[in-house]
The first five atom37 places (N, CA, C, CB, O) and aatype in JSON, in Angstrom:
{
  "aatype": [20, 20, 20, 20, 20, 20, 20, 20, 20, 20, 20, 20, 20, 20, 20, 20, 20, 20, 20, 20, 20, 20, 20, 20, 20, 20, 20, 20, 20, 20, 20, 20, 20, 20, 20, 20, 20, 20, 20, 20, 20, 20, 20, 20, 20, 20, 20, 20, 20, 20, 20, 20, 20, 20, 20, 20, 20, 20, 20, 20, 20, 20, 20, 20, 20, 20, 20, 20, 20, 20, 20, 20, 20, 20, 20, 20, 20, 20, 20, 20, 20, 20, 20, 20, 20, 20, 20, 20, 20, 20, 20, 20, 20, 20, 20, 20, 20, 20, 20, 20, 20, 20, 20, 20, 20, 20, 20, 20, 20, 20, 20, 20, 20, 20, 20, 20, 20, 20, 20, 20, 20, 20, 20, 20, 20, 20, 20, 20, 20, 20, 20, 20, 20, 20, 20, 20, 20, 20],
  "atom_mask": [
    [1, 1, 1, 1, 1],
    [1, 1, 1, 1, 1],
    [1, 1, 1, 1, 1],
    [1, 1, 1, 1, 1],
    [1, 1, 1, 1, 1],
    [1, 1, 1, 1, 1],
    [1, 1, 1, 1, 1],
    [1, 1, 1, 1, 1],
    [1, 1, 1, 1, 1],
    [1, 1, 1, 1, 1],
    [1, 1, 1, 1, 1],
    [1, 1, 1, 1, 1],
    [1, 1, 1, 1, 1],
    [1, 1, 1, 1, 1],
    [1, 1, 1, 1, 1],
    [1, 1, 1, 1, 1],
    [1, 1, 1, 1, 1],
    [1, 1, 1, 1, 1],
    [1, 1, 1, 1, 1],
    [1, 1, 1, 1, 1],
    [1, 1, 1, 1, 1],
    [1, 1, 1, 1, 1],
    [1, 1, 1, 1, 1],
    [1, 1, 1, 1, 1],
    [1, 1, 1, 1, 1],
    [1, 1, 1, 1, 1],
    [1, 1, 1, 1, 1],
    [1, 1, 1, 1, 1],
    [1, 1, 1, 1, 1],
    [1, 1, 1, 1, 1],
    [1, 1, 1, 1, 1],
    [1, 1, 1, 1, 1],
    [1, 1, 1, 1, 1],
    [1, 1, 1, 1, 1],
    [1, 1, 1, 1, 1],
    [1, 1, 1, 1, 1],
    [1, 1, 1, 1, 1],
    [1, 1, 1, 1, 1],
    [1, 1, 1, 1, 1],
    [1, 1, 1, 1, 1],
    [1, 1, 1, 1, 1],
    [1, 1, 1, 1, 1],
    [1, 1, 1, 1, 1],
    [1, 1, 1, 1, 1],
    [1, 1, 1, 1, 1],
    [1, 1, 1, 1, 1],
    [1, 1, 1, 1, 1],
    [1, 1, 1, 1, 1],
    [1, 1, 1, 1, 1],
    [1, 1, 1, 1, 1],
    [1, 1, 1, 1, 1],
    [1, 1, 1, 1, 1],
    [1, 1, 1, 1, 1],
    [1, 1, 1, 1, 1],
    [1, 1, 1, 1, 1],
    [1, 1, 1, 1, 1],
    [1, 1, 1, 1, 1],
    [1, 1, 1, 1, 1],
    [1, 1, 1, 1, 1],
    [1, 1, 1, 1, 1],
    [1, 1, 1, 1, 1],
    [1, 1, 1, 1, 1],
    [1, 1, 1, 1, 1],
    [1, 1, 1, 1, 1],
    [1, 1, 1, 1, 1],
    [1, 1, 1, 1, 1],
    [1, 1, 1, 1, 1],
    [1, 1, 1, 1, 1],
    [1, 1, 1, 1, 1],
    [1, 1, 1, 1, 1],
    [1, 1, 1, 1, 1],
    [1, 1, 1, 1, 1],
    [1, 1, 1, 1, 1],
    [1, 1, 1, 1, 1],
    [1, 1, 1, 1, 1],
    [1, 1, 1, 1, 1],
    [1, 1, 1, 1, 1],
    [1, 1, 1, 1, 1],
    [1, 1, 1, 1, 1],
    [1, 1, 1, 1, 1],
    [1, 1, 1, 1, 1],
    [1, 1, 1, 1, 1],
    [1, 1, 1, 1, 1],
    [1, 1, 1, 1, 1],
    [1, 1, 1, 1, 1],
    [1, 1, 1, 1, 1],
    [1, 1, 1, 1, 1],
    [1, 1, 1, 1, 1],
    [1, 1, 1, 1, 1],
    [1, 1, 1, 1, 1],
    [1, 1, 1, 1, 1],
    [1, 1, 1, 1, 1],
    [1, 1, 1, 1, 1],
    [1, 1, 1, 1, 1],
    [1, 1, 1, 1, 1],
    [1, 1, 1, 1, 1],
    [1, 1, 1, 1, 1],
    [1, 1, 1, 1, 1],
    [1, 1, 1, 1, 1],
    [1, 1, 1, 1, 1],
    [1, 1, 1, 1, 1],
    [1, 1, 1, 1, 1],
    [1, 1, 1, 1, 1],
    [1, 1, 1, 1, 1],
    [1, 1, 1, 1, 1],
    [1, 1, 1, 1, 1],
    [1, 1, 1, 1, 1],
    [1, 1, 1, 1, 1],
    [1, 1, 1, 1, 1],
    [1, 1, 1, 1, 1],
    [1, 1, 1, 1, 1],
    [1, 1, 1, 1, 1],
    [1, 1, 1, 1, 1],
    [1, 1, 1, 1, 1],
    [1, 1, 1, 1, 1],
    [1, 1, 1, 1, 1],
    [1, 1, 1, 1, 1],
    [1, 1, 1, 1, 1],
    [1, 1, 1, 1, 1],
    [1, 1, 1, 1, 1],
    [1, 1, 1, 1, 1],
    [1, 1, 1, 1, 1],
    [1, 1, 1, 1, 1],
    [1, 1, 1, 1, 1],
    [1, 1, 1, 1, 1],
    [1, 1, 1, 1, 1],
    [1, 1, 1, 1, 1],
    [1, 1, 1, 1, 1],
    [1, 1, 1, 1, 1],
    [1, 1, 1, 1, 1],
    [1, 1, 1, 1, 1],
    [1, 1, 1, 1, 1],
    [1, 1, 1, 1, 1],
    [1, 1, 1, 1, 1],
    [1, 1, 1, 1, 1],
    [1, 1, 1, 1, 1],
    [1, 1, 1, 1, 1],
    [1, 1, 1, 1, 1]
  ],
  "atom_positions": [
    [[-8.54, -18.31, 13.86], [-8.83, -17.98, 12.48], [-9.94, -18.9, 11.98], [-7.55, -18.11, 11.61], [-10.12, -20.03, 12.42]],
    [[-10.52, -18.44, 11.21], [-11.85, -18.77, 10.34], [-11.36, -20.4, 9.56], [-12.2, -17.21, 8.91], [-10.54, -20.43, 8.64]],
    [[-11.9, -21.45, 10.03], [-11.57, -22.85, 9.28], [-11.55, -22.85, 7.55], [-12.79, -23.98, 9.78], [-10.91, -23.44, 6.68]],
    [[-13.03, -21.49, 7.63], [-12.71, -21.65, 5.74], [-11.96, -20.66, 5.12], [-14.08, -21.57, 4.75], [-11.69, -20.58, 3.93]],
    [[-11.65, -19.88, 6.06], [-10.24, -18.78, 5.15], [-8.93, -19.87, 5.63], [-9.89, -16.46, 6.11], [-8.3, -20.15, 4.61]],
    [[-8.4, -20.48, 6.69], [-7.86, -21.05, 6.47], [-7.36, -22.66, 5.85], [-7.82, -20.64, 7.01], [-6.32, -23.32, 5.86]],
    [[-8.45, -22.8, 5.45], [-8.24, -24.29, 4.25], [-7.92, -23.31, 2.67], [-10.35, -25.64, 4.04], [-7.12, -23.68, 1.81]],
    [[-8.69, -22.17, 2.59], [-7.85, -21.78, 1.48], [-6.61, -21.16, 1.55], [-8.46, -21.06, 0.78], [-6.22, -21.36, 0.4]],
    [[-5.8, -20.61, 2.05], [-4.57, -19.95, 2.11], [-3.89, -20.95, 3.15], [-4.67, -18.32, 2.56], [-4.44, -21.54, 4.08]],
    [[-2.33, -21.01, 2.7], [-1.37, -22.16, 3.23], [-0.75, -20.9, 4.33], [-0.04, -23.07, 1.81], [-0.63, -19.75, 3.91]],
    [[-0.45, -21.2, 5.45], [0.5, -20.57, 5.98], [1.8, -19.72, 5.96], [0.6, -21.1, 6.29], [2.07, -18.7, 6.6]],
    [[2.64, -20.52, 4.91], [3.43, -19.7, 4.21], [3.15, -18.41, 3.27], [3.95, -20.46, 3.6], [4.12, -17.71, 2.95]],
    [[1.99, -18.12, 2.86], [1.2, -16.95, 2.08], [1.04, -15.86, 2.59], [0.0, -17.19, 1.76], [0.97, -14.94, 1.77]],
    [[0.91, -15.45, 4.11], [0.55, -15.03, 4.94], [1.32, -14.05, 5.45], [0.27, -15.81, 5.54], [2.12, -14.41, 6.32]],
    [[1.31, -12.49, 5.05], [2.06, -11.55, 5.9], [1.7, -11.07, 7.59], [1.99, -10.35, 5.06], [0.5, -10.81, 7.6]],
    [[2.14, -10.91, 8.64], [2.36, -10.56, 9.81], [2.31, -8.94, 10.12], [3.55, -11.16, 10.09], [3.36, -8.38, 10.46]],
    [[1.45, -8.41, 10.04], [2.21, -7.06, 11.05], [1.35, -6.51, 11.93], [2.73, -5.7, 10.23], [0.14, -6.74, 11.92]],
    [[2.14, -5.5, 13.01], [2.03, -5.11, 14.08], [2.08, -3.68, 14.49], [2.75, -5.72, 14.57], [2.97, -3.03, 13.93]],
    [[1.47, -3.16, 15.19], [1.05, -1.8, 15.93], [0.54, -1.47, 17.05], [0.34, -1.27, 15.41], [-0.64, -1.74, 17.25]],
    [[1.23, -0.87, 17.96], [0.48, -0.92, 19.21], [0.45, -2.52, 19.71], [-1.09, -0.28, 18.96], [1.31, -3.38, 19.89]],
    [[-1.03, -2.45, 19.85], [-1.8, -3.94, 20.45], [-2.24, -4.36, 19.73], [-2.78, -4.07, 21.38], [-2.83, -5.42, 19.95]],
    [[-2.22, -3.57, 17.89], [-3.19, -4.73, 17.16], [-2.27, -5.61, 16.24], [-4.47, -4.0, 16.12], [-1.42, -4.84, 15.8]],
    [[-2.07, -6.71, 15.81], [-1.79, -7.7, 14.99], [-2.68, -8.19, 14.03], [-1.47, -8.57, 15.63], [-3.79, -8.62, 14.34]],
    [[-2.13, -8.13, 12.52], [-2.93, -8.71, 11.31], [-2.14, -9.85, 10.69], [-3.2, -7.58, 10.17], [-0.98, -10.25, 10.76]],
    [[-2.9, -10.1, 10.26], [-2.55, -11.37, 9.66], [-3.32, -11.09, 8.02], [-3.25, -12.83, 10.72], [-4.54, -11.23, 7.96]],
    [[-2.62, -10.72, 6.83], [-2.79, -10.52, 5.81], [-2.63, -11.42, 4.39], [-2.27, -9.68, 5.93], [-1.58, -11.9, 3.97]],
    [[-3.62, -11.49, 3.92], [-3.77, -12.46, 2.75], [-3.78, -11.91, 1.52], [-4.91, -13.2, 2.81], [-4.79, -11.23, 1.35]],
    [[-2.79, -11.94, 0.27], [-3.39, -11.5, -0.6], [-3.7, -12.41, -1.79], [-2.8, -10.49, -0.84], [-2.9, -13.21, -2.26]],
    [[-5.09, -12.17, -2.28], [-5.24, -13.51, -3.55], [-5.46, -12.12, -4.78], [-7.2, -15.07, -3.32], [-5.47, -10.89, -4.74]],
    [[-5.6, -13.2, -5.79], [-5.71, -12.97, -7.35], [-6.91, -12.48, -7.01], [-5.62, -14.22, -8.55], [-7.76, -13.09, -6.36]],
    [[-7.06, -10.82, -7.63], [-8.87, -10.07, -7.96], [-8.31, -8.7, -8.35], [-10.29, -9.88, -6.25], [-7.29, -8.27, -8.89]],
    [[-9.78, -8.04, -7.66], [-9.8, -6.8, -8.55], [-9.86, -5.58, -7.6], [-11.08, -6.8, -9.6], [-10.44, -4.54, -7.91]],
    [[-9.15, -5.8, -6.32], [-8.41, -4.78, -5.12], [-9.91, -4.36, -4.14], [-7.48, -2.97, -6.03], [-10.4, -3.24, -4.0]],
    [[-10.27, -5.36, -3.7], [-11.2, -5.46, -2.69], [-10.44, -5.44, -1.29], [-12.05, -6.74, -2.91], [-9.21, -5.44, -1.31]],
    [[-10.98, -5.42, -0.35], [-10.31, -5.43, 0.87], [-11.33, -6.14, 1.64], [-9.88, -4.03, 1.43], [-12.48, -5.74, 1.49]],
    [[-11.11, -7.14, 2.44], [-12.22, -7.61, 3.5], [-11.5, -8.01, 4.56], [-13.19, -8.79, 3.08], [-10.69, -8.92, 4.41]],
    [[-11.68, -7.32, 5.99], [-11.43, -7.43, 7.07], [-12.08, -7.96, 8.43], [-11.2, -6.6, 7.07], [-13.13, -7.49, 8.84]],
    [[-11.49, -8.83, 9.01], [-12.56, -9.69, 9.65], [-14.22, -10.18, 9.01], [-12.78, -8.89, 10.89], [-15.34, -10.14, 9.53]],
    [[-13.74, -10.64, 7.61], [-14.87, -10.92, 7.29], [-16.01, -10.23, 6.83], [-15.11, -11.35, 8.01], [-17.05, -10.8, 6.5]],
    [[-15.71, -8.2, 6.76], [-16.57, -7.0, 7.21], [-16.22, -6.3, 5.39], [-15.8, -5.87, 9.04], [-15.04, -6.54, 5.18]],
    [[-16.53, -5.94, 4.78], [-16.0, -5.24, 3.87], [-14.99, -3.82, 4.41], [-17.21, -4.91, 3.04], [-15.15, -2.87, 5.18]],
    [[-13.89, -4.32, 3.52], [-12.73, -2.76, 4.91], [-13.4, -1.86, 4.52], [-10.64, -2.07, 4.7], [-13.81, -1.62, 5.66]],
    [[-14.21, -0.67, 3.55], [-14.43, 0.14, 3.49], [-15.27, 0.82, 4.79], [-14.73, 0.05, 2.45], [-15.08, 1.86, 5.41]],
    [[-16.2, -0.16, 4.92], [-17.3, -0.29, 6.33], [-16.6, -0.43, 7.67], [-18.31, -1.72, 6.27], [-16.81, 0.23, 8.68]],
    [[-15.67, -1.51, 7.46], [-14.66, -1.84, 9.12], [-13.93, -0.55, 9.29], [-13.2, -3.34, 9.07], [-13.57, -0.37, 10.46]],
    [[-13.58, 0.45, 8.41], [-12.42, 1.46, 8.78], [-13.58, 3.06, 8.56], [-10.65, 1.28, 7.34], [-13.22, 4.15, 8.13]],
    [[-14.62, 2.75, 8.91], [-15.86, 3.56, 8.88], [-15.5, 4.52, 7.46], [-16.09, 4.53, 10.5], [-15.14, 5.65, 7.79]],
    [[-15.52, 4.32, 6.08], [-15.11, 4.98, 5.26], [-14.46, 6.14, 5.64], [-15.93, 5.14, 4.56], [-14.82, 7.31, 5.52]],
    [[-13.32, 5.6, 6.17], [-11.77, 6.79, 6.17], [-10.99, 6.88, 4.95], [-10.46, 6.3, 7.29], [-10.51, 5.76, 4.82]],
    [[-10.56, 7.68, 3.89], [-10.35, 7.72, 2.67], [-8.39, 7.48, 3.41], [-11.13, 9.35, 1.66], [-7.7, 6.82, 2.64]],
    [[-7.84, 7.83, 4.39], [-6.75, 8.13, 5.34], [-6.47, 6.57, 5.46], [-7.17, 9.06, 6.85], [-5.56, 5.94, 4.92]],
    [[-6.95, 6.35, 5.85], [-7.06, 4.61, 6.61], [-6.76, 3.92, 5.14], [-9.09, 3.96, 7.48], [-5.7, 3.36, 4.83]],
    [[-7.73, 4.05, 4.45], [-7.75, 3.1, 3.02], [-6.72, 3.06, 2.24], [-8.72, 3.45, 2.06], [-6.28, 2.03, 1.73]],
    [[-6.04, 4.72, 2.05], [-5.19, 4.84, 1.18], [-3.85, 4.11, 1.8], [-5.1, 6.27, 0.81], [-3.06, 3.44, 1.13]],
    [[-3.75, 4.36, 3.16], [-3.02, 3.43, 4.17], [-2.26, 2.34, 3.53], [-4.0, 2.76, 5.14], [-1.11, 2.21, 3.12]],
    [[-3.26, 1.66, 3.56], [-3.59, 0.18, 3.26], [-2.91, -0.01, 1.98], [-5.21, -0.19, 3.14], [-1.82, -0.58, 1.94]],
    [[-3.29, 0.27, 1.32], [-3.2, 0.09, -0.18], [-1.71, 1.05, -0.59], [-4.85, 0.74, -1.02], [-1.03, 0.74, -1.57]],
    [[-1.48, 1.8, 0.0], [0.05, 2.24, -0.12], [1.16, 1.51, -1.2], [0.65, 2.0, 1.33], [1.4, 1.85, -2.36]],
    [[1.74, 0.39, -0.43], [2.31, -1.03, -0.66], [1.81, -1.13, -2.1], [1.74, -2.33, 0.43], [2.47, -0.46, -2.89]],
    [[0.81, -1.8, -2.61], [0.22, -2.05, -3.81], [0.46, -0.98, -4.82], [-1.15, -2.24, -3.62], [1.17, -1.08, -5.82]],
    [[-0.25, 0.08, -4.42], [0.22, 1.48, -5.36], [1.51, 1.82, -5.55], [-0.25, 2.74, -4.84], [1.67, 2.11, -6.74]],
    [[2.57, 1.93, -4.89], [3.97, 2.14, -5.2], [4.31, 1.14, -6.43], [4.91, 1.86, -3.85], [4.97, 1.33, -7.44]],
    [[3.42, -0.29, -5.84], [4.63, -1.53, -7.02], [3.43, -1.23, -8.22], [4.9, -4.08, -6.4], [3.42, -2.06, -9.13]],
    [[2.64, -0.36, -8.29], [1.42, -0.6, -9.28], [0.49, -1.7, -9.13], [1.9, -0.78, -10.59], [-0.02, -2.04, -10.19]],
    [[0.24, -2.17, -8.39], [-0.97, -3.62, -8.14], [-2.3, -3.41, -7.72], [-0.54, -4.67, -6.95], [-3.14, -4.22, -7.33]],
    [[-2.36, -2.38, -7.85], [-3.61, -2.29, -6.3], [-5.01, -2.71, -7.4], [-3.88, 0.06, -5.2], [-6.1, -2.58, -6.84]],
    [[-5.05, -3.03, -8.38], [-6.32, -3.64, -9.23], [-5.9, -5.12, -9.33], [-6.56, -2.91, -10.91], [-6.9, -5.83, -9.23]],
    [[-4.91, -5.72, -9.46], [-4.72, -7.15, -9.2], [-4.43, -7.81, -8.44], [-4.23, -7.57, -9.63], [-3.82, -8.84, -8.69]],
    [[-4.88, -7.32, -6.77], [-5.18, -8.46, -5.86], [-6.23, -8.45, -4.78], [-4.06, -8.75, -5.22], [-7.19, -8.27, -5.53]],
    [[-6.61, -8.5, -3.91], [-7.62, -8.56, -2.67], [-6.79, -8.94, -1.79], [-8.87, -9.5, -2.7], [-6.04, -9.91, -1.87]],
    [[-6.94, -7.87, -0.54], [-7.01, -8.26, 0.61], [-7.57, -8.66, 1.39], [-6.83, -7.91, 0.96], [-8.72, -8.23, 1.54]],
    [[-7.1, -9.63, 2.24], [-8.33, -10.05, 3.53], [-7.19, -9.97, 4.51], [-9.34, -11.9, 3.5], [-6.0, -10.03, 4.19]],
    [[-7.56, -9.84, 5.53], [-7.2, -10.13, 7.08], [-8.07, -10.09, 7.94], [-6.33, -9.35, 7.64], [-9.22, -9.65, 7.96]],
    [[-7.11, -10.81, 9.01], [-7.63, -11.4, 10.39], [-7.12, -10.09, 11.47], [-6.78, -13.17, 10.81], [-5.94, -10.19, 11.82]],
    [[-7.71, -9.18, 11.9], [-6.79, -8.19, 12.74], [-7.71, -8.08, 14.12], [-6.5, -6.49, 11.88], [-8.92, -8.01, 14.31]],
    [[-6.47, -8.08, 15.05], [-7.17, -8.23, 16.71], [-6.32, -7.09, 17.46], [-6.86, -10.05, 17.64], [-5.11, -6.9, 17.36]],
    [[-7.23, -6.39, 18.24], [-6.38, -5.59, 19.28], [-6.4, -4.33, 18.61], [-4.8, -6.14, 19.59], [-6.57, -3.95, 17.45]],
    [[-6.14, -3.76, 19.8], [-6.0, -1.56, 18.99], [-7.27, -1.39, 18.48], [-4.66, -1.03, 17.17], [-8.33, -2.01, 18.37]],
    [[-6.65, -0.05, 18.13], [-8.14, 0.65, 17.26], [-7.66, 0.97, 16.37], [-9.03, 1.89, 17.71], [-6.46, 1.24, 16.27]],
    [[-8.79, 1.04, 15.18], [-8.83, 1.53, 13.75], [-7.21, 1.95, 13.21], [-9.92, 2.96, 13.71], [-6.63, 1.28, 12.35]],
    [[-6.66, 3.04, 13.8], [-5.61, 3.91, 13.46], [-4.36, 2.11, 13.44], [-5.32, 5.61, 15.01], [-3.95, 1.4, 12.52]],
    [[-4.21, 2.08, 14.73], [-3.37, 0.69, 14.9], [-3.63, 0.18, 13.55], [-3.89, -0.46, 16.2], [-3.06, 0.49, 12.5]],
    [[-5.13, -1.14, 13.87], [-5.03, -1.75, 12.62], [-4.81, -1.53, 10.89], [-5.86, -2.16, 12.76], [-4.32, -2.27, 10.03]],
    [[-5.33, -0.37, 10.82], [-5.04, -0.24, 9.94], [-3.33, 0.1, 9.48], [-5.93, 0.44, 9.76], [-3.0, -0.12, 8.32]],
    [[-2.42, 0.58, 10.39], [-1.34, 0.7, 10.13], [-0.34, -1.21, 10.18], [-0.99, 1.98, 11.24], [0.65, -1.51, 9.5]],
    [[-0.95, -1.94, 11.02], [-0.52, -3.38, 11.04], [-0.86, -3.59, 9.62], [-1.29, -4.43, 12.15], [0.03, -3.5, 8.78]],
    [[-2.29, -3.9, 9.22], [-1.8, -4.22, 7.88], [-1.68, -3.65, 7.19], [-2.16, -4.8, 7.31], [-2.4, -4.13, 6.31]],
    [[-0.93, -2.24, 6.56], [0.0, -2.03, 5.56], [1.22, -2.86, 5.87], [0.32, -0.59, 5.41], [1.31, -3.84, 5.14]],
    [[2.12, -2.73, 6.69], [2.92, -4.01, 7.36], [2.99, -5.07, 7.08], [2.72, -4.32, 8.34], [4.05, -5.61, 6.75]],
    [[1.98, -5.58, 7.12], [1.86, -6.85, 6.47], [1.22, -7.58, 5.03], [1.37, -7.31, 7.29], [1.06, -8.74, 4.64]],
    [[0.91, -6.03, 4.41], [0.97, -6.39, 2.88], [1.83, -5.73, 2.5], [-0.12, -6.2, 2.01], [1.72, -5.74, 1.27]],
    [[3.05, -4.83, 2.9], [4.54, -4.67, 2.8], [5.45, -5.65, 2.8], [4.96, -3.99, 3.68], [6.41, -5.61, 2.04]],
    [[5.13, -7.21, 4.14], [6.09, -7.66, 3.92], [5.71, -9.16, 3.27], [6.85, -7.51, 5.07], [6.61, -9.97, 3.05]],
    [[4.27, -9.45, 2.99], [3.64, -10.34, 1.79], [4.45, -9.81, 1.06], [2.09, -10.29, 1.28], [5.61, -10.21, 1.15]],
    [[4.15, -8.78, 0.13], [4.68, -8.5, -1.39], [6.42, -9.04, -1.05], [4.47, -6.41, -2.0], [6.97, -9.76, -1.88]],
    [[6.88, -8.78, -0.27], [8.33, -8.77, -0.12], [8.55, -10.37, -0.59], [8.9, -8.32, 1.59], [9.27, -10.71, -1.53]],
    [[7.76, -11.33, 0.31], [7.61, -12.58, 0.09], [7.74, -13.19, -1.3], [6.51, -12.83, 0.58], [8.54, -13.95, -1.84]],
    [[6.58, -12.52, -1.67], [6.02, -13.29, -2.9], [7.14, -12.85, -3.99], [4.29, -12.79, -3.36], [7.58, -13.75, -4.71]],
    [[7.65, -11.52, -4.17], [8.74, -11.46, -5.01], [10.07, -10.31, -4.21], [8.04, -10.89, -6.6], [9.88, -9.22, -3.66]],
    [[11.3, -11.01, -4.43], [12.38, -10.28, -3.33], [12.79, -8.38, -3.89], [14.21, -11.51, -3.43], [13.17, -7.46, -3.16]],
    [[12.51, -8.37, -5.52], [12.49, -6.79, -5.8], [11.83, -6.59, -5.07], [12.12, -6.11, -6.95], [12.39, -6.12, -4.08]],
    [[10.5, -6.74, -4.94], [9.57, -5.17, -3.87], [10.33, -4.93, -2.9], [7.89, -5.41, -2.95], [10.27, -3.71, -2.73]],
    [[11.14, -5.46, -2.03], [11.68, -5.06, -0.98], [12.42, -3.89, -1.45], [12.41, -6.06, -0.32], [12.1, -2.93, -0.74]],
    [[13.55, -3.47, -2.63], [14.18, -2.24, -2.76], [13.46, -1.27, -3.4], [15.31, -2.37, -3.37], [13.8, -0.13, -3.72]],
    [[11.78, -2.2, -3.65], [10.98, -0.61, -3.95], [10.51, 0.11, -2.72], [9.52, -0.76, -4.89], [10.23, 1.31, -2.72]],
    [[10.42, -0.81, -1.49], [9.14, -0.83, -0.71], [10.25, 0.14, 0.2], [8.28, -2.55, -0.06], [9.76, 1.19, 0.62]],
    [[11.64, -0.1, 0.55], [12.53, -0.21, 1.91], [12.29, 1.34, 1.71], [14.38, -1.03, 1.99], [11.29, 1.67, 2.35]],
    [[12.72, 2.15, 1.21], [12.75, 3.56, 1.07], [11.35, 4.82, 1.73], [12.89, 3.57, -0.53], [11.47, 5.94, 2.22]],
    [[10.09, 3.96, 1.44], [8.81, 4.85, 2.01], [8.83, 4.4, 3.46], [7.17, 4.5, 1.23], [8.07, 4.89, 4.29]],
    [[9.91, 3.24, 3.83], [9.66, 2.88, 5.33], [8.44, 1.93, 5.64], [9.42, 4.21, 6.13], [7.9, 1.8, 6.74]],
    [[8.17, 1.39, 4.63], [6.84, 0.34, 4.94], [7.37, -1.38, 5.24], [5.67, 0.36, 3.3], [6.64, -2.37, 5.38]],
    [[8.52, -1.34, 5.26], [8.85, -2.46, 6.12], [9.12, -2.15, 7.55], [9.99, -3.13, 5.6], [9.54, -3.18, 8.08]],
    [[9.06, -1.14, 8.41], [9.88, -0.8, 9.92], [8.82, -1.11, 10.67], [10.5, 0.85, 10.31], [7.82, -0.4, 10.64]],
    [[8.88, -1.92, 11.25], [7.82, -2.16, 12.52], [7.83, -0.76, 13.11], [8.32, -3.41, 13.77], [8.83, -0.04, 13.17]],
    [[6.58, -0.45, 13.54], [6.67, 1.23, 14.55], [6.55, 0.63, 16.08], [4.96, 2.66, 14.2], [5.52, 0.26, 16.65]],
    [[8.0, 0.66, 16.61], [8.21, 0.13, 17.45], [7.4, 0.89, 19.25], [9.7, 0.03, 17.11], [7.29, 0.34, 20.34]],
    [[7.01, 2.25, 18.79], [6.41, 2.75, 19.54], [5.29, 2.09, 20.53], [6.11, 3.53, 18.89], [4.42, 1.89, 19.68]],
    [[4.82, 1.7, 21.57], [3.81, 1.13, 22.39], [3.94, 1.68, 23.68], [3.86, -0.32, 22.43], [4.81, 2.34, 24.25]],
    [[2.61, 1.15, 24.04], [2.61, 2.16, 25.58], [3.15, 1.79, 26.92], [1.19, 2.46, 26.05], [2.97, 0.71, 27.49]],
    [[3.65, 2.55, 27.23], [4.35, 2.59, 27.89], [3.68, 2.53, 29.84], [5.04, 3.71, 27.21], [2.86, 3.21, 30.46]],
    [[4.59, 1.3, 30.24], [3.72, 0.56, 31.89], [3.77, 2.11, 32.97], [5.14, -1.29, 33.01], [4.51, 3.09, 32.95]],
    [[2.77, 1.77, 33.71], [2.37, 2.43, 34.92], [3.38, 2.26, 35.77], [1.14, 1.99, 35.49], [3.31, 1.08, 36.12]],
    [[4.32, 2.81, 36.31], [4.86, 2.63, 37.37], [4.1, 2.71, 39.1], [5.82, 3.49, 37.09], [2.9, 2.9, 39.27]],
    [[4.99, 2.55, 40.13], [4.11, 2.47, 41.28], [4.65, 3.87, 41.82], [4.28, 1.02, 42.33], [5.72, 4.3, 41.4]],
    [[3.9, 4.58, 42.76], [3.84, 5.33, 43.26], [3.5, 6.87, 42.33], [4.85, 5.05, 43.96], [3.79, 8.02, 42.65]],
    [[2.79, 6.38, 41.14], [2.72, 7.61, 39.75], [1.23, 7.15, 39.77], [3.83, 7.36, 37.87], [0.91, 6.2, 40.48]],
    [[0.28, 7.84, 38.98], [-1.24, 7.54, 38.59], [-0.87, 7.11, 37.25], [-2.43, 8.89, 38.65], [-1.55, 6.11, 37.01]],
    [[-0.41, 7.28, 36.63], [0.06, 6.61, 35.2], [1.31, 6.29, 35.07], [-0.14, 7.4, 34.05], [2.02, 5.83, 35.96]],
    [[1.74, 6.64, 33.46], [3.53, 6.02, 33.36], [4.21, 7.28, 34.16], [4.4, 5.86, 31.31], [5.1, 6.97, 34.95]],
    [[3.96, 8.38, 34.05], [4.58, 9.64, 34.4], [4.14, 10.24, 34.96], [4.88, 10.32, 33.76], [4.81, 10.95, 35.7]],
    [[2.49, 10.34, 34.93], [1.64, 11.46, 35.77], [2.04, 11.13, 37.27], [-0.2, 11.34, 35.53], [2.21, 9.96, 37.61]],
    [[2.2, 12.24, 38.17], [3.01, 12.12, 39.71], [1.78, 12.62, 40.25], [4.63, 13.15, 40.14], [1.06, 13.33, 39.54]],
    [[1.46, 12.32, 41.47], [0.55, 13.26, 42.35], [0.95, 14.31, 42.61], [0.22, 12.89, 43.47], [2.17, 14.34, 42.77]],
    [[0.2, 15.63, 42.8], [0.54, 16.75, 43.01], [0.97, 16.96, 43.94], [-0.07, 17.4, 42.86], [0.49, 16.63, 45.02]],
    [[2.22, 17.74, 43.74], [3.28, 18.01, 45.04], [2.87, 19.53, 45.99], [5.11, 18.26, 44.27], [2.76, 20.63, 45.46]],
    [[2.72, 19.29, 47.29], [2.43, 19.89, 47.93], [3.58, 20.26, 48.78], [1.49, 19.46, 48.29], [4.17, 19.39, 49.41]],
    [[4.09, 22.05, 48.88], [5.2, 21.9, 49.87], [4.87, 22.2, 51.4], [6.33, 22.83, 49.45], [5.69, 22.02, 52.29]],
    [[3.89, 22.57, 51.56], [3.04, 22.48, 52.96], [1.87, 22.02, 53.31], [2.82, 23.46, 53.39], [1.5, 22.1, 54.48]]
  ]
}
C-alpha cells in the first residue's frame, strides 16, 4: 500500500472484501462521493460501466450517503467484474464498522455474504477441472 494513503487512514478504518482472486481494501473519508481506485479515478478504472458503479455505491444508497463520503481503494487480482464486486463488500462491511445499525439495513440485499464461489483446480488426467479427453470406443 501507498505510504501516503497509509499515514492518512489508521488500520482499523479499513473495510476488506473479496471475489474470485481480487481483494480490496476500502477507505471511506468525509466528501462529496468520489471514488478513486488504485489511485485512477473509478469512473476511468471500471472503463465507465454505469453496472460496475452503481455496484459500488449500492451500500451508500440504501443507508442514503452516497454524497457524504469518498471512496478509495487498494484492489489486486481478478478483473473489473471481481473487483468491483470486492469492494461493494467492503464498503458493506466499513459502514457496518463505523455504525452497528447498517448491518440490519445492509443484511437483507445480501451485501454482507462473501460470494464464496471461485475457480475451481484442474484435476490430473482432465484438460481442465472437468473437461475429459474425448472418449474413443475403438
Amino acid at each position: 500500500m501507498n505510504s501516503k494513503i497509509e499515514s492518512i487512514f489508521q488500520k482499523d478504518k479499513v473495510g476488506i472484501g473479496k471475489r474470485k482472486q481480487s481483494i480490496a481494501r476500502v477507505f471511506l473519508i468525509p466528501g462529496n462521493g468520489n471514488i478513486v481506485i488504485n489511485n485512477i479515478p473509478g469512473e476511468k478504472y471500471l472503463q465507465y460501466n454505469p453496472s460496475y458503479l452503481n455496484n459500488i455505491w449500492l451500500p451508500l444508497k440504501i443507508l442514503n450517503l452516497e454524497k457524504q463520503f469518498d471512496i478509495i481503494t487498494i484492489v489486486k487480482g481478478g478483473g473489473i467484474t471481481g473487483q468491483a464486486e470486492s469492494i461493494r463488500l467492503g464498503v458493506a462491511r466499513l459502514l457496518c464498522k463505523m455504525k452497528l445499525q447498517n448491518r440490519i439495513l445492509l443484511k437483507p440485499y445480501g451485501l454482507l455474504t462473501r460470494d464464496s464461489r471461485i475457480k475451481e483446480r484442474k484435476k490430473y488426467g482432465l484438460r481442465k477441472a472437468r473437461k475429459a479427453p474425448q472418449y474413443s470406443k475403438r
